[in-house]
C-alpha positions as CSV (number, residue, x, y, z in Angstrom):
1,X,0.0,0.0,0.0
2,X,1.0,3.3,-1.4
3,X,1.1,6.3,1.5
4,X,-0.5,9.4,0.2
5,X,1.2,12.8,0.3
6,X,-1.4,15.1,0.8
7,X,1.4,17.6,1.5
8,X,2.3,17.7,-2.2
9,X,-1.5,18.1,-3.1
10,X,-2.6,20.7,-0.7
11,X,0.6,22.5,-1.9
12,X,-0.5,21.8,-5.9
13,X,-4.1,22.7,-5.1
14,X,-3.3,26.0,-3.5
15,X,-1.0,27.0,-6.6
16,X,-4.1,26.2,-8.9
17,X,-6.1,28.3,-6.3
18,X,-3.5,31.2,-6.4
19,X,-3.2,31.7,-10.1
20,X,-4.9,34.5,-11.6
21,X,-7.5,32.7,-13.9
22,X,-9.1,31.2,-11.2
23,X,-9.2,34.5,-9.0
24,X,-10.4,36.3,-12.1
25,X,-13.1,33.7,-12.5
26,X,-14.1,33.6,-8.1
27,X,-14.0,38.1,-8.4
28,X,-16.5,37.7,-11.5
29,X,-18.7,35.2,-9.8
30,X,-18.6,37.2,-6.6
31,X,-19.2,40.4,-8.2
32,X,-22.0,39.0,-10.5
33,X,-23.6,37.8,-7.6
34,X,-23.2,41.3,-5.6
35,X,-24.7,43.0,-9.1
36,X,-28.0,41.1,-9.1
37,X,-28.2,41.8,-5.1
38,X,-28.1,45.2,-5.7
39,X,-30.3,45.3,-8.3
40,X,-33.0,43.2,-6.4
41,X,-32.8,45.8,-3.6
42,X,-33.1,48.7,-6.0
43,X,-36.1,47.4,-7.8
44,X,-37.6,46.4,-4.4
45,X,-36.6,49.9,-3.2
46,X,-38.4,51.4,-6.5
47,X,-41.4,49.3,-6.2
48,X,-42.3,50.6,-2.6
49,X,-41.7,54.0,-3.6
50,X,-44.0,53.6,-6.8
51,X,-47.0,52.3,-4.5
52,X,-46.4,54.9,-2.1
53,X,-46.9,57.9,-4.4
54,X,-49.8,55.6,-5.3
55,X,-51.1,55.3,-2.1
56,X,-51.2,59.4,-1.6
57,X,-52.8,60.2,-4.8
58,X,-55.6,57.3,-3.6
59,X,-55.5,59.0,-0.2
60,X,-55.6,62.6,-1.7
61,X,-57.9,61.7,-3.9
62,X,-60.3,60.1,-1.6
63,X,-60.0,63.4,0.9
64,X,-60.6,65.4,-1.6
65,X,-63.6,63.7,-2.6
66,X,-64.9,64.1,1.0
67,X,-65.3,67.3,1.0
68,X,-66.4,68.0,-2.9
69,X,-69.7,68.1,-5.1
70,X,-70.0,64.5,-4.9
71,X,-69.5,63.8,-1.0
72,X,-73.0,62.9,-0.3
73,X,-72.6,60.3,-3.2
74,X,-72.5,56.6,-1.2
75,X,-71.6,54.7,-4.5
76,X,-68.9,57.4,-5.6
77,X,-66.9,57.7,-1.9
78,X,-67.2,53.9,-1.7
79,X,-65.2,53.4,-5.1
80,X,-62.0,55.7,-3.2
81,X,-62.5,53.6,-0.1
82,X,-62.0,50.4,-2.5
83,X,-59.3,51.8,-4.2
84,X,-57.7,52.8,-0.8
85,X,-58.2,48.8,0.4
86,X,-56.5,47.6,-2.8
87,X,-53.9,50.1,-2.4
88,X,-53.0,49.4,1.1
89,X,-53.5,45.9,0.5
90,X,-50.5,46.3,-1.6
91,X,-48.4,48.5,0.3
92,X,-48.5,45.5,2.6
93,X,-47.4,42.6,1.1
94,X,-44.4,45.0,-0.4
95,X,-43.9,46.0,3.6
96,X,-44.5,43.0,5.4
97,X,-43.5,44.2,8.9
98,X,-46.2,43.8,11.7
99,X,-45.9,47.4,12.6
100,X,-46.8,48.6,8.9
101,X,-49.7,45.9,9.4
102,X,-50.5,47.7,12.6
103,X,-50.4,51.1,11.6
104,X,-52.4,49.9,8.2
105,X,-55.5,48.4,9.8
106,X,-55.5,51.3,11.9
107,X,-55.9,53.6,9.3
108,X,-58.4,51.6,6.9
109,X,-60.5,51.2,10.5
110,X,-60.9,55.4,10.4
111,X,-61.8,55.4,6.8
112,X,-64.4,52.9,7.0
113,X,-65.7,54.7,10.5
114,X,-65.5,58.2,7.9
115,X,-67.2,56.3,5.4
116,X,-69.9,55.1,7.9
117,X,-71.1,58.9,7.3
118,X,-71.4,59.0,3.7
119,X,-74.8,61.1,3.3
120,X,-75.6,62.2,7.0
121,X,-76.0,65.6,8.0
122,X,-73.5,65.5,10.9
123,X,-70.7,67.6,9.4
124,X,-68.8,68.3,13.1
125,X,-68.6,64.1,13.6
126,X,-67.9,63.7,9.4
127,X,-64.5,66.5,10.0
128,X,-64.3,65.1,13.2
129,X,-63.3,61.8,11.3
130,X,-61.4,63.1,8.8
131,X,-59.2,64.2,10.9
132,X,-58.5,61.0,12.5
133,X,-58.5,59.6,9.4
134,X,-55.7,62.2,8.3
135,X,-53.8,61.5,11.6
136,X,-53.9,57.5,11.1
137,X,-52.8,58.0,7.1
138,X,-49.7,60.2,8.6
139,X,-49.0,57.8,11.1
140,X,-49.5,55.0,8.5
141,X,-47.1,57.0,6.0
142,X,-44.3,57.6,9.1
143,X,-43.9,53.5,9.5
144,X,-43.6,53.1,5.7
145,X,-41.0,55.6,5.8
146,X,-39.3,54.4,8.7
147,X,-39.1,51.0,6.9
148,X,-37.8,53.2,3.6
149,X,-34.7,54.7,5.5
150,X,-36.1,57.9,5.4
151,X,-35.2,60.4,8.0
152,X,-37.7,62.3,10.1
């Protein structure tokens, strides 16, 4: 029985190792794989901001709605407060944190609670409730944001 010289071979392996070829080939990989990371984050990053800018012209939109021609319109105000569930329905499963989910339920609770008074003649309650439902949509914004990176 031969004996093995695994001294020779670790040596031999670790010239093969050391050669530039095969460090040119282990940088491309590992910069390759660094590329599509960043560019997963990016797109992510761009996504969230996309459905944000969504999410206040839905939010705007809805507000503004409130407190036009048509805000005595049931059918009308409940179209914004579906597009306001889809919306946030989106924003989170793009933010899947439990505090966005927090912050989110609390804020589609005060614009069902607004939308409760779709048509009644109790205009201090109805601003009342927009207000809160302004205060929730900041706070709801502020977690988002948080989550974003952006400074206060």
């Amino acid at each position: 029985m031969q004996n093995f010289d695994w001294l020779k071979l670790s040596s031999s392996l670790l010239e093969v190792l050391n050669s530039p070829l095969i460090i040119a080939i282990l940088g491309g990989i590992l910069a390759t794989w660094l590329t599509g990371r960043w560019q997963q984050k990016a797109q992510l990053f761009s996504l969230r901001v996309e459905v944000l800018k969504k999410l206040m012209d839905v939010d705007g939109d809805w507000y503004d709605s409130l407190f036009g021609e048509r805000r005595d319109d049931v059918l009308f105000i409940a179209q914004k407060v579906g597009e306001i569930i889809k919306v946030t329905n989106m924003v989170q499963g793009l933010f899947p944190y439990e505090d966005v989910g927090t912050s989110r339920k609390k804020y589609t609770a005060s614009v069902a609670d607004r939308m409760k008074l779709v048509g009644t003649a109790d205009n201090a309650k109805t601003d009342e409730l927009a207000d809160v439902s302004g205060d929730r949509f900041r706070e709801f914004l502020e977690t988002l944001f948080k989550h974003l990176g952006v400074p206060r």
